[in-house]
C-alpha positions in Angstrom: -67.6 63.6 45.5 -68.2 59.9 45.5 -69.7 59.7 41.7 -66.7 61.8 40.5 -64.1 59.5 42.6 -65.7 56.9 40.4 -65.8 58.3 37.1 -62.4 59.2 37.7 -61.1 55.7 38.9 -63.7 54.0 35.4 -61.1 56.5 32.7 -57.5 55.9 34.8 -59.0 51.9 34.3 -60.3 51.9 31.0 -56.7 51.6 28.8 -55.8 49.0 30.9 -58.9 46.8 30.7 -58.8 47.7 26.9 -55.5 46.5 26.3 -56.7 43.3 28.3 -59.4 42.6 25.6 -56.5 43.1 23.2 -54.2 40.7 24.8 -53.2 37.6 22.0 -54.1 35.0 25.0 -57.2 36.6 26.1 -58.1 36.5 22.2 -56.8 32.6 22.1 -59.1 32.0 25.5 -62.2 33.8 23.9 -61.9 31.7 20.5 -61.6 28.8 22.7 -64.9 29.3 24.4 -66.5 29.8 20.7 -64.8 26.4 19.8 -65.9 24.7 22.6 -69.6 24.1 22.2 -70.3 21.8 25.3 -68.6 24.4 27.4 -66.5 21.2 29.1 -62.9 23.0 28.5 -61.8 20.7 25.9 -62.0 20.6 22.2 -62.7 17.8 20.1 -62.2 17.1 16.6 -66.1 17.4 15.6 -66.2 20.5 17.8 -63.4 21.7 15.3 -64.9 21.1 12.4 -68.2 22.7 13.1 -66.4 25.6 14.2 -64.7 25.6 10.5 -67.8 25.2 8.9 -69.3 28.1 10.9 -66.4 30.5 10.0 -66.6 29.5 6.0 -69.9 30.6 6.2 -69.1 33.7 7.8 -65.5 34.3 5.4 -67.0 33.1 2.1 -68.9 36.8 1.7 -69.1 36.3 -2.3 -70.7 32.7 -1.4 -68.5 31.3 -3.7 -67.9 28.0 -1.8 -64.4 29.1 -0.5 -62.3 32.1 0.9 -60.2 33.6 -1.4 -56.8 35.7 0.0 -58.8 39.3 0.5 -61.5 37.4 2.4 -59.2 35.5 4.6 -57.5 38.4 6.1 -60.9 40.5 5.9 -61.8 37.9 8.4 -59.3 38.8 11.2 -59.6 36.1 13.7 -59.6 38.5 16.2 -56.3 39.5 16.3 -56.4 42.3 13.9 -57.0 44.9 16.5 -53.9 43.8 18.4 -52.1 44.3 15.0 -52.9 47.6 14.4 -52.4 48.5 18.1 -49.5 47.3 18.3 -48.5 49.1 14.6 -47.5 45.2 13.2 -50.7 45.1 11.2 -48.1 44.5 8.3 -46.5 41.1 10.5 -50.1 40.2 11.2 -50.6 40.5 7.6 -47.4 38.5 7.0 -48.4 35.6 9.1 -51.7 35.0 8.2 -51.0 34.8 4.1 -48.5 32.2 5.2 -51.6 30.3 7.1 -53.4 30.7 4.0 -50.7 29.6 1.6 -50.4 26.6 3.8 -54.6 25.8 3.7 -54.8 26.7 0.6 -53.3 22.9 -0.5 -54.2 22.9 -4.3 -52.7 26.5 -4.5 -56.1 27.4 -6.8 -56.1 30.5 -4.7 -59.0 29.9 -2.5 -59.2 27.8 0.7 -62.3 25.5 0.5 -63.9 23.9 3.6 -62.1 20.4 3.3 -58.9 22.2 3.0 -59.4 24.0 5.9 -61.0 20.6 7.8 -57.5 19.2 6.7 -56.0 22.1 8.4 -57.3 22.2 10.8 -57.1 18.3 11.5 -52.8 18.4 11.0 -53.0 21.5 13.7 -55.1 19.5 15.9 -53.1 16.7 16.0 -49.8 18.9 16.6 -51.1 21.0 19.4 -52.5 17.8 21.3 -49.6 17.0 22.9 -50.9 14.5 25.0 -52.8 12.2 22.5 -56.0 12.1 24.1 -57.7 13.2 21.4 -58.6 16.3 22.9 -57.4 19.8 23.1 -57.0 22.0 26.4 -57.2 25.3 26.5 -53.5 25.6 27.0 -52.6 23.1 24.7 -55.3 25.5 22.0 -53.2 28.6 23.3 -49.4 27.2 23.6 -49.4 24.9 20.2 -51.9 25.8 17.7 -50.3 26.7 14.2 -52.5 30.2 14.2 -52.2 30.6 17.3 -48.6 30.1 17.1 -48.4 32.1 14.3 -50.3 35.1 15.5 -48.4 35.6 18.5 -45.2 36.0 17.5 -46.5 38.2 14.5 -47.6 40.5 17.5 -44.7 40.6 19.3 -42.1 42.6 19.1 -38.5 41.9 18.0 -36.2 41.7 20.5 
């Protein structure tokens, strides 16, 4: 009786812890973390850009040098399953070319690495709101451009 009180209790909890993971803060707090290599809650500009160097590598999949517009939204940034959840993959879709527009500073069509450093560098400075050089997780969540940008692609209109 007990093992079936439990199973029961593990499916009435799953949707809810599923739709947790898919939660546009939880995502925010999770790329965070991945930003944050010393783990000390902060971010710092050189934590940025290895992060951006990191996620070339992983968008550039032709090797090319640079992220072109299919490979940029192939990529996601983990909000792409609370798009199509939510059934505003075509928002999602909306704000991220306008991200890319934005990176993509010598409008070749691609977004090289020092374009997204340079980014990156203007949405640092924006969402430190305190100056000290550093970002915290709120000030990450609350005043990042993509951040910014991805949440209110994902929610709905009121």
């Amino acid at each position: 009786m007990n093992k079936v009180f439990c199973i029961l209790c593990a499916f009435a909890l799953a949707p809810s812890v599923q739709a947790q993971q898919l939660d546009p803060g939880n995502i925010a707090q999770s790329q965070f973390a991945q930003v944050d290599a010393d783990s000390n809650g902060r971010l710092d500009m050189a934590e940025q850009e290895r992060f951006d160097s990191d996620m070339m590598i992983s968008m550039d999949l032709d090797e090319s040098g640079a992220a072109d517009m299919d490979e940029f939204l192939a990529w996601g940034f983990g909000f792409s399953a609370v798009a199509e959840e939510r059934g505003r993959e075509a928002n999602y879709q909306t704000a991220s070319r306008i991200i890319f527009s934005i990176m993509d500073y010598d409008d070749s069509g691609e977004v090289t690495l020092e374009e997204m450093n340079g980014f990156q560098a203007a949405a640092f400075a924006y969402s430190d709101q305190d100056d000290d050089g550093e970002l915290t997780p709120e000030e990450f969540h609350s005043h990042h451009f993509m951040n910014i940008a991805a949440q209110e692609a994902l929610m709905p209109i009121q």
